[in-house]
PDB file of N, CA, C and O in Angstrom:
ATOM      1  N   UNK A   1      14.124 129.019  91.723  1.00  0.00           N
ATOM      2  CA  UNK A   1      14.655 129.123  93.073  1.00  0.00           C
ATOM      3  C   UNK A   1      13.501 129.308  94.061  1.00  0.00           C
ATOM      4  O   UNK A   1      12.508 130.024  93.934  1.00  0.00           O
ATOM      5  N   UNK A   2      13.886 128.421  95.179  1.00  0.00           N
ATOM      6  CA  UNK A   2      12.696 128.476  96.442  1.00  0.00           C
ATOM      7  C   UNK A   2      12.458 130.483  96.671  1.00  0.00           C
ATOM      8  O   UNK A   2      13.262 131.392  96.464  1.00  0.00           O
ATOM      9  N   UNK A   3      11.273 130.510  97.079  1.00  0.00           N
ATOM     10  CA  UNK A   3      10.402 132.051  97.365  1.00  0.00           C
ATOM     11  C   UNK A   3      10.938 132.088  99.065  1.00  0.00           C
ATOM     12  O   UNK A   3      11.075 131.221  99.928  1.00  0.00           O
ATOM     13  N   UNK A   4      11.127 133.419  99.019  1.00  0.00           N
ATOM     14  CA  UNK A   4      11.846 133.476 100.635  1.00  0.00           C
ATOM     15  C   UNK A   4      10.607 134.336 101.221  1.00  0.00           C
ATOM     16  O   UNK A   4      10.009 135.328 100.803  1.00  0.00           O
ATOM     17  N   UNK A   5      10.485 133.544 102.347  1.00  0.00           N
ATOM     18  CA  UNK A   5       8.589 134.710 102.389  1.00  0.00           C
ATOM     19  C   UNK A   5       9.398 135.296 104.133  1.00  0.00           C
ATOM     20  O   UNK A   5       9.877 134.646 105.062  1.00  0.00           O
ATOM     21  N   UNK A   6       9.214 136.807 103.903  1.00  0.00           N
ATOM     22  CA  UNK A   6       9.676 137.568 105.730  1.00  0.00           C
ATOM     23  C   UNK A   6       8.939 136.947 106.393  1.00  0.00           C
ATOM     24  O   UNK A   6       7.922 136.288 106.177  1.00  0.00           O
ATOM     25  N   UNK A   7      10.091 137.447 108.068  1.00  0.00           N
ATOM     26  CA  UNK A   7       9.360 136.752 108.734  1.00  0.00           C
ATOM     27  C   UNK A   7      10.470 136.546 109.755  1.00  0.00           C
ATOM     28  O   UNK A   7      11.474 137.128 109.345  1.00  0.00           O
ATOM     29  N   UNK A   8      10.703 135.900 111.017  1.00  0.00           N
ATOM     30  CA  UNK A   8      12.293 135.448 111.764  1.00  0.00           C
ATOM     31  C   UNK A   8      12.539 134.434 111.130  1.00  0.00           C
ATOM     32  O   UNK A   8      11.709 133.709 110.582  1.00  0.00           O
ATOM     33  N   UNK A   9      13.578 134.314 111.152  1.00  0.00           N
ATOM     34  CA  UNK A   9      14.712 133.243 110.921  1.00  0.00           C
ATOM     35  C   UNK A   9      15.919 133.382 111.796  1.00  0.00           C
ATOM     36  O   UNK A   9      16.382 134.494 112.050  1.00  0.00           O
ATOM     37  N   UNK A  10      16.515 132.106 112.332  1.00  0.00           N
ATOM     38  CA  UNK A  10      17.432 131.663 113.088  1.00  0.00           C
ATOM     39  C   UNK A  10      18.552 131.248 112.039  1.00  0.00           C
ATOM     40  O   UNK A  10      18.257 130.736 110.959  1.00  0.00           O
ATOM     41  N   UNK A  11      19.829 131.497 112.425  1.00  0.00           N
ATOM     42  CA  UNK A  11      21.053 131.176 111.818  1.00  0.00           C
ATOM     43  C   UNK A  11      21.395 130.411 112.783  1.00  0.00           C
ATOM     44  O   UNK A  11      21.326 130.521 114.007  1.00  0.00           O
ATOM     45  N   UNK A  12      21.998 129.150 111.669  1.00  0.00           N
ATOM     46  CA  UNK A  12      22.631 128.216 112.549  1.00  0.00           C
ATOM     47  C   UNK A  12      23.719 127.717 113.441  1.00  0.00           C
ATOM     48  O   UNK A  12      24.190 126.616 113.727  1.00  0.00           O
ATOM     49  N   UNK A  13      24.041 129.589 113.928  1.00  0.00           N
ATOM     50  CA  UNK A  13      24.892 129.947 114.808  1.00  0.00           C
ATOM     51  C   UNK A  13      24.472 130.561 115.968  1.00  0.00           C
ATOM     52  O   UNK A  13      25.211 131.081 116.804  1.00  0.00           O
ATOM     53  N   UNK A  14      22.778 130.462 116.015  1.00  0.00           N
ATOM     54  CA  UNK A  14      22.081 130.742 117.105  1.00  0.00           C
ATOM     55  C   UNK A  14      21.261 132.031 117.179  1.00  0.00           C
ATOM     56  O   UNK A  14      20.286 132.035 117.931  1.00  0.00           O
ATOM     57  N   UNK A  15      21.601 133.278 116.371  1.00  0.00           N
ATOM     58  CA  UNK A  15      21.353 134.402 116.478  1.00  0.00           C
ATOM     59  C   UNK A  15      19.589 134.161 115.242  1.00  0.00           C
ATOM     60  O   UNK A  15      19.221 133.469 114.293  1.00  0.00           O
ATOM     61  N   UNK A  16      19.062 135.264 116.136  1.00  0.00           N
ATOM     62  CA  UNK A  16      17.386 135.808 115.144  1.00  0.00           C
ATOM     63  C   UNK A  16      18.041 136.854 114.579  1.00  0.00           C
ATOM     64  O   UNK A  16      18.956 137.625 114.869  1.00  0.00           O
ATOM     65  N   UNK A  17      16.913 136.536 113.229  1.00  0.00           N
ATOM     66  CA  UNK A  17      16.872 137.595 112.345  1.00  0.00           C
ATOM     67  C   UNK A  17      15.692 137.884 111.863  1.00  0.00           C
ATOM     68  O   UNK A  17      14.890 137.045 111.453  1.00  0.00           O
ATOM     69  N   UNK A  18      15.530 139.028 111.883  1.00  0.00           N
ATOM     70  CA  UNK A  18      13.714 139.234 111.097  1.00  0.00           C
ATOM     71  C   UNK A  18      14.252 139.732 108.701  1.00  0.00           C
ATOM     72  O   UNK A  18      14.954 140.510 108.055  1.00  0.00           O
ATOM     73  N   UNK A  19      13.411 138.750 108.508  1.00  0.00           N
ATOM     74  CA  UNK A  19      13.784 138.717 106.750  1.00  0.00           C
ATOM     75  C   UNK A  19      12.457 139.915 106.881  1.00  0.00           C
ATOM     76  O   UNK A  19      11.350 139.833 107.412  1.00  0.00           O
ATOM     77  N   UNK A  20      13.346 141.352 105.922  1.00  0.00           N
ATOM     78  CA  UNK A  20      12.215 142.244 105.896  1.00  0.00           C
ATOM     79  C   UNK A  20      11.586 142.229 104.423  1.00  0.00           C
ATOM     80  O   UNK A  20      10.517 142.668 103.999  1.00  0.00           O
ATOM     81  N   UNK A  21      12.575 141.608 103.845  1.00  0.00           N
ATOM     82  CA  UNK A  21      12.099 140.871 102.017  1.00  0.00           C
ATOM     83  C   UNK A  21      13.448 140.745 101.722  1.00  0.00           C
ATOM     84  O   UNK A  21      14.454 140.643 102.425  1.00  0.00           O
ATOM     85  N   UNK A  22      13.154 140.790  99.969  1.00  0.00           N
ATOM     86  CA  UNK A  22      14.544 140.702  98.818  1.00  0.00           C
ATOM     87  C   UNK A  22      14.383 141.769  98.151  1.00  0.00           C
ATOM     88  O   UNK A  22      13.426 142.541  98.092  1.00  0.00           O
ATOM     89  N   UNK A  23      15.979 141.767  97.346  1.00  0.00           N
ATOM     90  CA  UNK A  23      16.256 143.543  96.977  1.00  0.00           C
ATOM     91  C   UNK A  23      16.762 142.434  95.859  1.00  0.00           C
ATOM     92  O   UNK A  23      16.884 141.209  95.819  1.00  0.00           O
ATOM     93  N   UNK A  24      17.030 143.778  94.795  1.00  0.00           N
ATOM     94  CA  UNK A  24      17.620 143.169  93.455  1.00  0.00           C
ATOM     95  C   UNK A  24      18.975 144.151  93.367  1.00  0.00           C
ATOM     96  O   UNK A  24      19.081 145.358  93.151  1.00  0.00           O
ATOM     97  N   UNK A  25      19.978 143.090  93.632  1.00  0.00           N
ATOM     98  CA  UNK A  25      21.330 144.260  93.046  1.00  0.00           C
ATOM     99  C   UNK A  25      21.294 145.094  91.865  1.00  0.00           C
ATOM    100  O   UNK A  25      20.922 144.459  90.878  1.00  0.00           O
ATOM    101  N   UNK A  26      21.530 146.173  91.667  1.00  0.00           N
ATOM    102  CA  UNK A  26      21.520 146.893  91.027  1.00  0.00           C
ATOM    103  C   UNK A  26      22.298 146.715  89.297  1.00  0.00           C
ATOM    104  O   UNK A  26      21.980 146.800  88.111  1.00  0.00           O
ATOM    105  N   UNK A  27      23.599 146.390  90.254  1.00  0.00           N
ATOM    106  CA  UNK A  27      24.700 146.236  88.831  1.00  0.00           C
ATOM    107  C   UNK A  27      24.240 144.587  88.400  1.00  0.00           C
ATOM    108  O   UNK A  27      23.774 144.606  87.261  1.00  0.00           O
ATOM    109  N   UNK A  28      24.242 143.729  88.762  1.00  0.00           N
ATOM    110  CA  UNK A  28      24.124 142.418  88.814  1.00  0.00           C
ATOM    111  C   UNK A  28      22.763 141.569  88.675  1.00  0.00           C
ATOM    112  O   UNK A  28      22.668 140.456  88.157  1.00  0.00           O
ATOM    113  N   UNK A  29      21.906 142.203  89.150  1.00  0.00           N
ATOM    114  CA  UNK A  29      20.480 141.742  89.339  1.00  0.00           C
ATOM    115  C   UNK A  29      20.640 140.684  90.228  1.00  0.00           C
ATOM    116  O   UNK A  29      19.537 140.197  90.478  1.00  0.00           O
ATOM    117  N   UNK A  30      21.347 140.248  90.682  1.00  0.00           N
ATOM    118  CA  UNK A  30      21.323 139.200  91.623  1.00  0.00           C
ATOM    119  C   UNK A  30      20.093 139.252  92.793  1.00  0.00           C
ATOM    120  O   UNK A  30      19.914 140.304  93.407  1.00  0.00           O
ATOM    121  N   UNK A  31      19.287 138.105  93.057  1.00  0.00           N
ATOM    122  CA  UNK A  31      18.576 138.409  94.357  1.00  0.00           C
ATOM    123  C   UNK A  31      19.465 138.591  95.439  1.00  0.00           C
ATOM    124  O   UNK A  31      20.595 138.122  95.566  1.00  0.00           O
ATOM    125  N   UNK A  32      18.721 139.452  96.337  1.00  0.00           N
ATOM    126  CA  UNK A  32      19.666 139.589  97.727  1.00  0.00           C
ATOM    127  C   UNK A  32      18.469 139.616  98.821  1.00  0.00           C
ATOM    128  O   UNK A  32      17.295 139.917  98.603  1.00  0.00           O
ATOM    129  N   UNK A  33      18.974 139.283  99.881  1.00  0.00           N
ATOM    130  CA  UNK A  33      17.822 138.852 100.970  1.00  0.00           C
ATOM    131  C   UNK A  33      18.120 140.255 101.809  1.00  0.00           C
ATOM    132  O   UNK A  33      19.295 140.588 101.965  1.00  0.00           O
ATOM    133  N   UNK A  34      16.966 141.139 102.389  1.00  0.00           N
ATOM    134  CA  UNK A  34      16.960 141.953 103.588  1.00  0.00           C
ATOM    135  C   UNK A  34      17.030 141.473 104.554  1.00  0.00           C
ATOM    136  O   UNK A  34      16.170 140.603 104.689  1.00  0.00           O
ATOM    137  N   UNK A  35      17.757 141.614 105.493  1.00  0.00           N
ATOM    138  CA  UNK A  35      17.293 141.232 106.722  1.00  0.00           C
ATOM    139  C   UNK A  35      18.023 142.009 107.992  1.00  0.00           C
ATOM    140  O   UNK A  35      19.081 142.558 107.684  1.00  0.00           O
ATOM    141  N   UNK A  36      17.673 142.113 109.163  1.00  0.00           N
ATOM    142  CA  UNK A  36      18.139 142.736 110.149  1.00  0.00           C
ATOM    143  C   UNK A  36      17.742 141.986 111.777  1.00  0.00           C
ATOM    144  O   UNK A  36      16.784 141.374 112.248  1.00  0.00           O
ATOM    145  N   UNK A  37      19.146 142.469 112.278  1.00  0.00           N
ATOM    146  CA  UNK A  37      19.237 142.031 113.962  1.00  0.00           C
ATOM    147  C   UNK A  37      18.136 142.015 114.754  1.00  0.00           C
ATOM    148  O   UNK A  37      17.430 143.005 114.945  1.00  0.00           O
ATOM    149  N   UNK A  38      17.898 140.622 115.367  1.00  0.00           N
ATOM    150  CA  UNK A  38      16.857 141.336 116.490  1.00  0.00           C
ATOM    151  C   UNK A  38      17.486 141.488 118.182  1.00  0.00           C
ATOM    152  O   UNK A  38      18.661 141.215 118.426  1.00  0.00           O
ATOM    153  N   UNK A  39      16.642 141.898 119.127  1.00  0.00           N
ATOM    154  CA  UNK A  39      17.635 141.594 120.239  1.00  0.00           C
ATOM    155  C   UNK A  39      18.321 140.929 121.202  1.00  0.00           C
ATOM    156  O   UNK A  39      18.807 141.335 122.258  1.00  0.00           O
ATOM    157  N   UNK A  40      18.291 139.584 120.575  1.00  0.00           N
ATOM    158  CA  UNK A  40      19.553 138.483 121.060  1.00  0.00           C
ATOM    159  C   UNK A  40      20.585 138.993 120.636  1.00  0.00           C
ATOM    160  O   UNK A  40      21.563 138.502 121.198  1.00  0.00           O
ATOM    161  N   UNK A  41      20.891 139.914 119.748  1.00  0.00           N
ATOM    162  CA  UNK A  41      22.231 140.212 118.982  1.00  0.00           C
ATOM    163  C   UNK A  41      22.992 141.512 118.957  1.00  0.00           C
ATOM    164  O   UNK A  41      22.416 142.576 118.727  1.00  0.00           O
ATOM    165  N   UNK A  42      24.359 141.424 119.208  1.00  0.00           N
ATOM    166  CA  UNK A  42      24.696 142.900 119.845  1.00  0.00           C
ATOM    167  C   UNK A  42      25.023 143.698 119.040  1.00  0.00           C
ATOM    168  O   UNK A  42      25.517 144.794 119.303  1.00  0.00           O
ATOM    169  N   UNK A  43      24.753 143.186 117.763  1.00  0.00           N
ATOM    170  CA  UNK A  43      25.399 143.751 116.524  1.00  0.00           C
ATOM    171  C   UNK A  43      24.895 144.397 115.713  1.00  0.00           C
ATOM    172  O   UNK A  43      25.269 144.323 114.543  1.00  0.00           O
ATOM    173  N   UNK A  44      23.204 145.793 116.379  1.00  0.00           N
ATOM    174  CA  UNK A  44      22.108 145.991 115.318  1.00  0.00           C
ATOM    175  C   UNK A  44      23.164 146.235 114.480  1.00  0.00           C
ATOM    176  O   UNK A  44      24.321 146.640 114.595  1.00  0.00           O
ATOM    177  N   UNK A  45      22.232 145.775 113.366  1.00  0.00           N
ATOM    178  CA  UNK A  45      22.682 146.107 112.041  1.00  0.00           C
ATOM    179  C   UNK A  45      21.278 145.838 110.935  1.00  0.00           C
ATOM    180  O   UNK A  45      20.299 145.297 111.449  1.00  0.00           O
ATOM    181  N   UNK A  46      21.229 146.081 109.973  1.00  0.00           N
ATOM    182  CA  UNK A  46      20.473 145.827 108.391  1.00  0.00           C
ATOM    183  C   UNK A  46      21.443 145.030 107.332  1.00  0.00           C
ATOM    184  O   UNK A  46      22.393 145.579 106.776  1.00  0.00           O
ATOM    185  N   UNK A  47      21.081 143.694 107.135  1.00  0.00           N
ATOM    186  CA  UNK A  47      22.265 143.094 106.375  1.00  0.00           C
ATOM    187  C   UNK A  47      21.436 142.734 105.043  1.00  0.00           C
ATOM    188  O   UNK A  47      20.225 142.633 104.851  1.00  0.00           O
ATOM    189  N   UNK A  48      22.578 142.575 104.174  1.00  0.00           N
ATOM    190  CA  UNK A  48      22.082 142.191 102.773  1.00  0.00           C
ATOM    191  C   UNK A  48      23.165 140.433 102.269  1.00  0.00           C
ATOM    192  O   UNK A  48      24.323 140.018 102.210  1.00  0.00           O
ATOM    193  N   UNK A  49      21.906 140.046 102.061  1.00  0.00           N
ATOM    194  CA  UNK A  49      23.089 138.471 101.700  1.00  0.00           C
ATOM    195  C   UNK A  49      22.265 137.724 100.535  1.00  0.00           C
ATOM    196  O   UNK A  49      21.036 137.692 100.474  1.00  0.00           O
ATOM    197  N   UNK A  50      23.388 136.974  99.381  1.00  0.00           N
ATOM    198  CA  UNK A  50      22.797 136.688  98.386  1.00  0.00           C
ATOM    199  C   UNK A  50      21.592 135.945  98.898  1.00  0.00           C
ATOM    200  O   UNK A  50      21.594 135.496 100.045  1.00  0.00           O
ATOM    201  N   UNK A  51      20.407 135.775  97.969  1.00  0.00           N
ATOM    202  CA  UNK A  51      19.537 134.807  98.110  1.00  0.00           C
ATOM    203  C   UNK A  51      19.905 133.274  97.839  1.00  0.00           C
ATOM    204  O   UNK A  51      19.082 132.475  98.285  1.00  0.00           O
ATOM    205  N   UNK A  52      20.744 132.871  97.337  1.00  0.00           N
ATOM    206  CA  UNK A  52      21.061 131.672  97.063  1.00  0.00           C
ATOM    207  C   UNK A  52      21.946 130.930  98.298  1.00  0.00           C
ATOM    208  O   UNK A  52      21.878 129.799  98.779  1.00  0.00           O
ATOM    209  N   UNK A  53      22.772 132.049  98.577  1.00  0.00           N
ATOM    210  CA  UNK A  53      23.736 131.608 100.002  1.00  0.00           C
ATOM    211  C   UNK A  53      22.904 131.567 101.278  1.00  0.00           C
ATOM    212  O   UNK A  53      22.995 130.651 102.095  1.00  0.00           O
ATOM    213  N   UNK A  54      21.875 132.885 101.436  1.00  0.00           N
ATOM    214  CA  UNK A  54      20.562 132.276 102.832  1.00  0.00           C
ATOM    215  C   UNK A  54      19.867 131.146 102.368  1.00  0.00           C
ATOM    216  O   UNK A  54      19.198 130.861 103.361  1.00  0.00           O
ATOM    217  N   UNK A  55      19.627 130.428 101.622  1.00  0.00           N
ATOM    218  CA  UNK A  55      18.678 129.172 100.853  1.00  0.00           C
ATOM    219  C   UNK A  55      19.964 128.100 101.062  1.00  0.00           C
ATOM    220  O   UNK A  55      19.649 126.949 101.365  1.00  0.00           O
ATOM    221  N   UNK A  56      20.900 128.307 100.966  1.00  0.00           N
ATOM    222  CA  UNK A  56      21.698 127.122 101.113  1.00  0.00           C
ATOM    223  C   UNK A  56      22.092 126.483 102.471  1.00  0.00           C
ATOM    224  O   UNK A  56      22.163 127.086 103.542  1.00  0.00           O
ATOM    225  N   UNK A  57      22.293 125.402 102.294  1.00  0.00           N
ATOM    226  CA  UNK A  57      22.712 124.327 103.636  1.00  0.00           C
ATOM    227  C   UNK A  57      24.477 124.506 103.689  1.00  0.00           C
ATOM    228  O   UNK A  57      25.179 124.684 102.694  1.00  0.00           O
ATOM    229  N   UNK A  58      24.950 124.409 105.065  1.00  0.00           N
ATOM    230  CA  UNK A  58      26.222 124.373 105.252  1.00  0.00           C
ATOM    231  C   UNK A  58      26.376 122.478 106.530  1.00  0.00           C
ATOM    232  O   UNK A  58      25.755 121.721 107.276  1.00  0.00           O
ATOM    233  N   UNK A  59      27.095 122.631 106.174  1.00  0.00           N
ATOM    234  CA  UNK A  59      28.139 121.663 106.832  1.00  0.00           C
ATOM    235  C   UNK A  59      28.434 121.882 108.526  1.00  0.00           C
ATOM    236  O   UNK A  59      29.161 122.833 108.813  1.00  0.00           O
ATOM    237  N   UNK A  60      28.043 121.266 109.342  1.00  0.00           N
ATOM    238  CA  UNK A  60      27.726 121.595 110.760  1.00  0.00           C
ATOM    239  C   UNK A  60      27.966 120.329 112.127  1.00  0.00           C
ATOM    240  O   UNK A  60      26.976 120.022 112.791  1.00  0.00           O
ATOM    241  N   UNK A  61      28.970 119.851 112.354  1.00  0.00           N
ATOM    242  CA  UNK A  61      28.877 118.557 113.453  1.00  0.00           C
ATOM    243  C   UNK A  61      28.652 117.640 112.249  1.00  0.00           C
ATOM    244  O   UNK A  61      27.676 116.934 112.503  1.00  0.00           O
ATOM    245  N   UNK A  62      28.994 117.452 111.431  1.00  0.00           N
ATOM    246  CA  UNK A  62      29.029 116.292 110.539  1.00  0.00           C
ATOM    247  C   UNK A  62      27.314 115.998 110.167  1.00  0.00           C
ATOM    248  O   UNK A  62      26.778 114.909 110.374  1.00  0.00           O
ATOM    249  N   UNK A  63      26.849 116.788 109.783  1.00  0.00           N
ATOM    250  CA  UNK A  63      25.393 117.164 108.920  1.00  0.00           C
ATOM    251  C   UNK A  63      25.127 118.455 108.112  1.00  0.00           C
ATOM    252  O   UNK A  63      25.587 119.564 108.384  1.00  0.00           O
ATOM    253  N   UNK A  64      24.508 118.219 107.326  1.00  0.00           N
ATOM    254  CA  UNK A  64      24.197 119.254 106.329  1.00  0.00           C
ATOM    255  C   UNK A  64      22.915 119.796 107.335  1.00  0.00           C
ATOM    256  O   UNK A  64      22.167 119.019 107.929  1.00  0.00           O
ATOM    257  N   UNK A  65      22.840 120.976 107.388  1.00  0.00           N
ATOM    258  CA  UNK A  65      21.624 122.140 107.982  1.00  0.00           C
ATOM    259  C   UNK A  65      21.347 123.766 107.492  1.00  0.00           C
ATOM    260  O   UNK A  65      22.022 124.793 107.420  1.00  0.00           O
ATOM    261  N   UNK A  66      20.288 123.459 107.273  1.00  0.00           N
ATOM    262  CA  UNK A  66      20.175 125.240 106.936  1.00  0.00           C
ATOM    263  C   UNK A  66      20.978 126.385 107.282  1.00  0.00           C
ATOM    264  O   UNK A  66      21.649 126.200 108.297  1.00  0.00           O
ATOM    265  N   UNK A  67      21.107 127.483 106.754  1.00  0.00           N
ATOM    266  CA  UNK A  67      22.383 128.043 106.681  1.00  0.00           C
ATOM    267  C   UNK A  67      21.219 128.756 107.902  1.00  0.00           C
ATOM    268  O   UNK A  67      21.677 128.940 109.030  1.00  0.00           O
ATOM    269  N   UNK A  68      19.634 129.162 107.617  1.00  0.00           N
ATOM    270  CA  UNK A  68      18.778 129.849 108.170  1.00  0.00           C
ATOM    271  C   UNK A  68      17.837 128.841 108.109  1.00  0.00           C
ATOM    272  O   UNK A  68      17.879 127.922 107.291  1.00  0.00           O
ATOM    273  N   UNK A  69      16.841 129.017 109.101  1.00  0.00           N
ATOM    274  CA  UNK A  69      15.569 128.755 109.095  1.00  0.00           C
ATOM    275  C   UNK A  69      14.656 129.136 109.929  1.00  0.00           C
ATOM    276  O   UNK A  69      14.820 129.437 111.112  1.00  0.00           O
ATOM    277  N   UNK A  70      13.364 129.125 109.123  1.00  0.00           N
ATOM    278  CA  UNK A  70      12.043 130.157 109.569  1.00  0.00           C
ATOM    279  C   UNK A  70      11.832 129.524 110.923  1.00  0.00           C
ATOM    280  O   UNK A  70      11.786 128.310 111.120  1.00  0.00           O
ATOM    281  N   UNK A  71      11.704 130.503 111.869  1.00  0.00           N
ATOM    282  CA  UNK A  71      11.029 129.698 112.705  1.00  0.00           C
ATOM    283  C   UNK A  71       9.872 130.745 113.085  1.00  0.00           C
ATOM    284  O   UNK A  71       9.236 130.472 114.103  1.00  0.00           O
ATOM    285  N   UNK A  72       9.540 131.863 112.415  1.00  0.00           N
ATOM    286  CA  UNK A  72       8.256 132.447 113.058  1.00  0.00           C
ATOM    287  C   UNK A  72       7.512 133.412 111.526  1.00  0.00           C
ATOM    288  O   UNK A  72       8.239 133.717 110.582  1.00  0.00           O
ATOM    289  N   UNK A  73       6.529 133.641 111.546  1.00  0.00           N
ATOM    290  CA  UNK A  73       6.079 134.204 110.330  1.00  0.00           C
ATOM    291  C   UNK A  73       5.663 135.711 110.884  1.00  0.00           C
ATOM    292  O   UNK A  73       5.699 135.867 112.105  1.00  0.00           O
ATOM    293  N   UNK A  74       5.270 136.830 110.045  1.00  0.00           N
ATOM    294  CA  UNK A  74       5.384 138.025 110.512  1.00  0.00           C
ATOM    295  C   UNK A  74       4.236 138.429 111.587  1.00  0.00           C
ATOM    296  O   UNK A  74       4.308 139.389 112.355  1.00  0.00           O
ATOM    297  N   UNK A  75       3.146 137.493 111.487  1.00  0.00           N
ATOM    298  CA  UNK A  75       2.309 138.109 112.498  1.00  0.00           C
ATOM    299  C   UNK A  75       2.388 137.575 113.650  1.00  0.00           C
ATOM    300  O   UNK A  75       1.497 137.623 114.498  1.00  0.00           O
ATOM    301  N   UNK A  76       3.884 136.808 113.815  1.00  0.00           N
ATOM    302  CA  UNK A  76       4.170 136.209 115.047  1.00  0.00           C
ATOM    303  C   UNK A  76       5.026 136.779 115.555  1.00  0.00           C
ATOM    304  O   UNK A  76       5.205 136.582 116.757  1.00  0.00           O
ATOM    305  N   UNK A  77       5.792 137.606 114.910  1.00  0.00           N
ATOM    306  CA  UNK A  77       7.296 138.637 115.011  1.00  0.00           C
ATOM    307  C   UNK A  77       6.746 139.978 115.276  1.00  0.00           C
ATOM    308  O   UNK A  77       5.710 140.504 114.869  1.00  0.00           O
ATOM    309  N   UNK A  78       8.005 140.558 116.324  1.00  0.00           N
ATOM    310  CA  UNK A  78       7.776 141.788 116.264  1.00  0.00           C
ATOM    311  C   UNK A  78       8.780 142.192 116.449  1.00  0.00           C
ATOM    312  O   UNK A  78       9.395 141.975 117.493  1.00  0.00           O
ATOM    313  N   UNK A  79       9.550 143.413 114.771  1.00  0.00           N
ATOM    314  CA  UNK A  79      10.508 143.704 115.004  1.00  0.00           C
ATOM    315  C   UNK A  79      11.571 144.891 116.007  1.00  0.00           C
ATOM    316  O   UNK A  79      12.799 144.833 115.934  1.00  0.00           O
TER     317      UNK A  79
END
């Protein structure tokens, strides 16, 4: 599976997110992605989402597009 390196990322519903890394579920081992609100978004929060579902493409205006994508790396971010 693709390496998720922190950093912002945009959801393709418009909102930033800064990726602060990946966590390993506990019961499951599943990867899970860190990540949290920045302030375009009214919703601080700290979210956890599988790694396979942030890596995946969704269905959008009749094209496949990143569910997320990087658009800044950490020494360009400030959370």
């Amino acid at each position: 599976m693709k390496k998720l390196e922190p950093g912002t990322y945009q959801h393709y519903k418009g909102h930033k997110y800064l990726v602060i890394g990946t966590a390993t579920h506990s019961e499951t081992l599943e990867k899970m992605v860190v990540y949290k609100t920045l302030p375009d978004n009214d919703q601080s929060a700290i979210w956890v989402r599988p790694l396979k579902m942030f890596l995946e493409k969704v269905f959008v205006d009749g094209k496949m597009v990143p569910r997320f994508r990087k658009i800044s790396t950490p020494s360009q971010t400030t959370p």
